[in-house]
C-alpha positions in Angstrom: 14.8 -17.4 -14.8 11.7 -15.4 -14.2 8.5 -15.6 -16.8 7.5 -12.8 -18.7 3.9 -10.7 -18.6 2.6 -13.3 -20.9 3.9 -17.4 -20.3 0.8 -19.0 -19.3 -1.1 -20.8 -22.1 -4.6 -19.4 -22.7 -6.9 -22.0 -21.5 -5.7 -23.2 -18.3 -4.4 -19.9 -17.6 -7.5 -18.0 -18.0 -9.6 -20.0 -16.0 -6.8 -20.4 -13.5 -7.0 -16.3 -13.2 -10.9 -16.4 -13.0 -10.9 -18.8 -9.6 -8.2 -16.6 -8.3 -10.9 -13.4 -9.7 -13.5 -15.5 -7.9 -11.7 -16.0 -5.3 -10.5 -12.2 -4.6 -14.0 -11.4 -4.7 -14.8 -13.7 -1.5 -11.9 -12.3 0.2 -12.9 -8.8 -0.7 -16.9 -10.2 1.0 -14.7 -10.6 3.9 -12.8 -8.0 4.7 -15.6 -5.5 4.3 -18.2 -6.8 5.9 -16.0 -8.8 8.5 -14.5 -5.8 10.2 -15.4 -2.2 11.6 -11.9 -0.9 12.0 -11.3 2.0 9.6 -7.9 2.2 9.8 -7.7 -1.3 8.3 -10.4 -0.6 6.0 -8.3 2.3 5.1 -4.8 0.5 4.0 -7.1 -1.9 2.3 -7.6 0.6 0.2 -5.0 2.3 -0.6 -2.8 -1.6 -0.5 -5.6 -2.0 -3.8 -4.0 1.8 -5.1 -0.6 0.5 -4.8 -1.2 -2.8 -6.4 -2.7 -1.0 -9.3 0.9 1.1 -9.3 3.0 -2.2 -9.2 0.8 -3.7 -11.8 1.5 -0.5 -14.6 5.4 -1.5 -13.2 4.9 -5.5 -14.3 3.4 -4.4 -17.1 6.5 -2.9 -18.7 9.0 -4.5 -16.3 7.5 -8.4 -17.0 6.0 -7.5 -20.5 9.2 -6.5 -22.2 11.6 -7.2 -19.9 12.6 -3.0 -19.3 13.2 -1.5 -16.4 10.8 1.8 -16.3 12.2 4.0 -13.2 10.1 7.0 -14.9 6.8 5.4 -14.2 6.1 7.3 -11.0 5.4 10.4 -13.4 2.1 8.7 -14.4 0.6 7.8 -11.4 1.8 11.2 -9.4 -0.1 12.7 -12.9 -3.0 10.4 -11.7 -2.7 11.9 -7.8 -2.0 15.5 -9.1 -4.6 15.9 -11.5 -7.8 14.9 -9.6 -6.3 17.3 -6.8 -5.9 20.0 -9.5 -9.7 19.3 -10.7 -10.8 19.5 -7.4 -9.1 22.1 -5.5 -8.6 24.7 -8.3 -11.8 24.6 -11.2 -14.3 22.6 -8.9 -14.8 19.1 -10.6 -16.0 16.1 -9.9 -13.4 13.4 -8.4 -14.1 10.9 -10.9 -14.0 13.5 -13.6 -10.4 14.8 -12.4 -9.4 10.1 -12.6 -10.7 10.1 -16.4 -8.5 13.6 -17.1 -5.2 12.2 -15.3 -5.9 8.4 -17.0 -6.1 10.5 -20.5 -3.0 13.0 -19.4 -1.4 9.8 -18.4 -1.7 8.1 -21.9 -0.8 11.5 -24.0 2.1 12.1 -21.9 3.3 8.0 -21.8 2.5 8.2 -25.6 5.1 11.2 -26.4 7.7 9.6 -23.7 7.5 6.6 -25.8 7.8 8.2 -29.3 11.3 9.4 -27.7 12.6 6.6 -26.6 11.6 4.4 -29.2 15.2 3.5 -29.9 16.3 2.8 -26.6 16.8 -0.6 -24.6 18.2 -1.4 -21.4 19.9 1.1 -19.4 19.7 4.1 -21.8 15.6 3.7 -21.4 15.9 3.3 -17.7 18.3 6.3 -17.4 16.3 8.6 -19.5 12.9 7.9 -17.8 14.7 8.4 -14.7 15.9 12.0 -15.9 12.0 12.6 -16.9 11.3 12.4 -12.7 13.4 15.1 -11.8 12.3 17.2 -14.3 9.0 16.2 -13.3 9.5 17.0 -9.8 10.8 20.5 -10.2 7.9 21.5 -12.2 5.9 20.2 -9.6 8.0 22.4 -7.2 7.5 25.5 -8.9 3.9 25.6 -10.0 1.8 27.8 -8.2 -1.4 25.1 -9.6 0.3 22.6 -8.2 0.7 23.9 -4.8 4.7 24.2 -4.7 6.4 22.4 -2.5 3.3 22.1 0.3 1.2 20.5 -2.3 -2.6 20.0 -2.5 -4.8 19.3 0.3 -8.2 20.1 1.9 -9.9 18.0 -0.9 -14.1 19.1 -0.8 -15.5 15.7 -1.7 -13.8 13.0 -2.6 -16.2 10.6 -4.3 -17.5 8.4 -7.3 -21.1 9.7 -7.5 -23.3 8.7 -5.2 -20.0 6.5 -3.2 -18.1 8.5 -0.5 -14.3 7.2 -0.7 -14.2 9.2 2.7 -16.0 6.5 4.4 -13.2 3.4 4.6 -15.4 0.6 3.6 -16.7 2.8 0.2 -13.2 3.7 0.4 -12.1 -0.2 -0.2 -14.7 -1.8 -1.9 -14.3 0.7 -5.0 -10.8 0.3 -4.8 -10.5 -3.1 -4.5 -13.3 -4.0 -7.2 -11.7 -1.5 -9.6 -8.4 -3.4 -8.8 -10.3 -6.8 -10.0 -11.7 -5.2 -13.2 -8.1 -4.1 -14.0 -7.1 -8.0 -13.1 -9.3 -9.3 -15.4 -8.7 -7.0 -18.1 -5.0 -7.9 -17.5 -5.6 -11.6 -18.2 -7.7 -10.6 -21.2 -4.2 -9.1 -22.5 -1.6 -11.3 -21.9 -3.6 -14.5 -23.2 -4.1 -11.5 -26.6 -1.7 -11.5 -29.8 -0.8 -8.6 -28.6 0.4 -10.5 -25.0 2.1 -12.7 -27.4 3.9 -10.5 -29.3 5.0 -9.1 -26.0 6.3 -12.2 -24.7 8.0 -12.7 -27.9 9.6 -9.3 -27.5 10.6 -10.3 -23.8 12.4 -13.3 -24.6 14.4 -11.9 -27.9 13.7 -8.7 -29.1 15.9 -9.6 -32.5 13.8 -12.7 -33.1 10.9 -10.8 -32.3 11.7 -8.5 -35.4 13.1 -11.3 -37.7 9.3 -12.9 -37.0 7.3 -9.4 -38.5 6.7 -7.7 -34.9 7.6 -4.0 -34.6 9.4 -4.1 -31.1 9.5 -0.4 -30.8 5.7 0.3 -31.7 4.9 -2.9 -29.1 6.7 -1.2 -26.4 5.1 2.1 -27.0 1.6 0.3 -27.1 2.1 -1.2 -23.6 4.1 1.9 -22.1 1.2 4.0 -22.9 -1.1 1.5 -21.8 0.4 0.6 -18.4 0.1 4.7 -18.1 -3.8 5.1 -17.2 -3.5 1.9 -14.6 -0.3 3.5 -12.6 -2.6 7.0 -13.1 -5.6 4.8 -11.3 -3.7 4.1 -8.8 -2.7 7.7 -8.1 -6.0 8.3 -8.0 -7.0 6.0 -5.6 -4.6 6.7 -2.9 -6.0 10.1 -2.1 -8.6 8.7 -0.7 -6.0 7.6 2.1 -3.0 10.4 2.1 -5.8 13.3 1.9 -2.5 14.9 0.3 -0.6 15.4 -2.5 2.8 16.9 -2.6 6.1 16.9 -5.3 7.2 13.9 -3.4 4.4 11.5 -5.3 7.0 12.0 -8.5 10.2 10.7 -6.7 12.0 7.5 -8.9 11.7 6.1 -4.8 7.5 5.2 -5.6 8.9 3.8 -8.6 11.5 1.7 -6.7 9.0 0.4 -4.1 6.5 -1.1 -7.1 9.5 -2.5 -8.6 10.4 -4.6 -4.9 6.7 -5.4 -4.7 6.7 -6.7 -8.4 10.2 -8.5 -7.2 8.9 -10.0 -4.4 5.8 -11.4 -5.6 7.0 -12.1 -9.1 6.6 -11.2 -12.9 5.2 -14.1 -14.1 2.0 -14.2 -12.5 -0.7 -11.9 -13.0 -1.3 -11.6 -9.3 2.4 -11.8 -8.3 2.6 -7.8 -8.0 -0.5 -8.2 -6.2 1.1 -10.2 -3.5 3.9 -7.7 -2.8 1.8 -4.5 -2.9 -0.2 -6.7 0.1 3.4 -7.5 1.6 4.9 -4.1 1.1 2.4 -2.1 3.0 0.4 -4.0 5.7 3.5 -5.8 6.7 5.6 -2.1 8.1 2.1 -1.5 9.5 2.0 -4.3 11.7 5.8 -4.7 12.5 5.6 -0.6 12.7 9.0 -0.1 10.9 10.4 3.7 10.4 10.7 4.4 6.4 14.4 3.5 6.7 14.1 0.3 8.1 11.2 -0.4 5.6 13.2 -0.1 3.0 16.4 -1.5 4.7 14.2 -4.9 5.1 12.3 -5.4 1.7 15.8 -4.6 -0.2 17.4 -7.4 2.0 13.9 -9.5 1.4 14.5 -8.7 -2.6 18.0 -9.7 -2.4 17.1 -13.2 -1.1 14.0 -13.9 -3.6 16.8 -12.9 -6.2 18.8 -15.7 -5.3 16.6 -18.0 -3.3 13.3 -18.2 -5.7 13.8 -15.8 -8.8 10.1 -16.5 -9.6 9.3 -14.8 -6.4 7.7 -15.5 -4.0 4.6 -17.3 -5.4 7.5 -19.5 -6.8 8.3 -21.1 -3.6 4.8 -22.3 -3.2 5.1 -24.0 -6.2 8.3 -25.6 -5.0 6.4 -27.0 -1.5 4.4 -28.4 -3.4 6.2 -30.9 -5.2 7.5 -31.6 -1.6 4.4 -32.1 0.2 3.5 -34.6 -2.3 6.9 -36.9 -2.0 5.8 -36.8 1.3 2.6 -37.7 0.9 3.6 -40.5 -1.2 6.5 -41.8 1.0 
């Protein structure tokens, strides 16, 4: 059985997530200063935007164990309004982030005060429904450019840093993704991470122990909101677009098979798939079909091979290499 959002005990745990913080950071060194190619620089970049997505999935997904398919209405509210800010009343980039991070919470916050009383498949479905609804507003808006979208961005940048240029482009993305990462850890080692845990493993005992299950859900829905509106954000940078398409339950559905893949029980796990879920079709140059066709198959095994994910079977080598160490 897979770990929640919050399993690991707080002091190995935490400075467990600071070497892999640490070491993120080196990796990050690397990456930027190791290589001119801008295309690569590029998916960096917008790998860090999608990991910030899959994360606000974990969040709810691995914190109390629901299934949020409605999700992808925050971060296309992160992509849309930027592009609204920009293209329509002339504001900054990082002034359009902070307004879609703060739309983001309102709007999780009243989604949350209406499905307070549902669990399971009745929240799922219902946040589902909120998509499409989301999508034909979307359509039909003449601010939101109908069914062409937004383009043609002026400047997109974070003051004085040009997210035009690749490797500005990944280095804000990717550090933002680490200040997210730690402020992640910070959480789930929190009462609050406890009482989410507590919520994952039994919502009734949860309750029977004092915990309101339906305000802790509402706390982390509207809190997983800004990160998936981040991550909106920071994959214009890379699409130069945004279209009625960025609401589909289908971005939802590709966070969920990252989170799959690399697991809910580590902070990083969702990290891992984002990284697997979009270089890999790069290099292997799949069509969207066969994309998908191959990471549902790759879900499918993980599910019954190594329901940790994939971070899982690492662990399980492990024991291995050191029976043969010792033989």
């Amino acid at each position: 059985m897979t770990r929640g959002f919050q399993t690991q005990a707080s002091g190995s745990g935490h400075y467990r997530n600071l070497a892999l913080v640490g070491l993120a950071g080196v990796l990050i060194a690397i990456v930027a200063l190791g290589t001119d190619n801008a295309f690569l620089l590029s998916l960096a970049g917008y790998t860090c935007g999608f990991a910030l997505f899959a994360l606000s999935v974990n969040m709810i997904l691995g914190g109390v164990g629901e299934v949020p398919l409605g999700q992808c209405v925050f971060f296309g509210v992160g992509a849309y309004v930027p592009a609204i800010a920009m293209s329509r009343w002339g504001l900054p980039f990082e002034v359009g982030v902070a307004m879609g991070m703060a739309a983001a919470a309102v709007l999780a916050f009243a989604i949350g005060w209406l499905t307070r009383g549902l669990t399971g498949a009745y929240f799922s479905i219902v946040t589902w429904g909120l998509t499409g609804v989301a999508m034909v507003v979307a359509l039909n808006l003449d601010i939101t450019g109908g069914p062409l979208g937004l383009f043609g961005f002026s400047r997109l940048a974070v003051g004085p840093f040009n997210l035009t240029d690749p490797r500005v482009y990944f280095l804000v993305a990717s550090i933002t993704l680490l200040v997210v990462l730690i402020f992640l850890a910070h959480v789930r080692t929190s009462r609050f991470g406890h009482a989410l845990e507590s919520i994952r493993q039994s919502p009734h005992l949860a309750q029977s122990l004092g915990i309101s299950v339906p305000l802790e859900k509402l706390k982390i829905l509207v809190l997983s909101a800004p990160v998936a509106a981040l991550g909106g954000a920071l994959v214009l940078p890379y699409t130069q677009i945004v279209t009625p398409e960025v609401l589909s339950v289908m971005r939802t559905v590709e966070a969920m098979l990252a989170v799959l893949i690399g697991g809910t029980a580590l902070l990083y796990g969702p990290v891992l798939g984002a990284v697997i879920f979009t270089v890999l079709p790069q290099m292997m140059d799949f069509d969207a079909n066969v994309k998908m066709l191959v990471f549902s198959l790759l879900v499918i095994f993980v599910m019954i091979v190594v329901p940790g994910g994939l971070h899982q079977a690492i662990g399980m080598l492990r024991p291995a290499r050191k029976s043969r160490v010792e033989a």
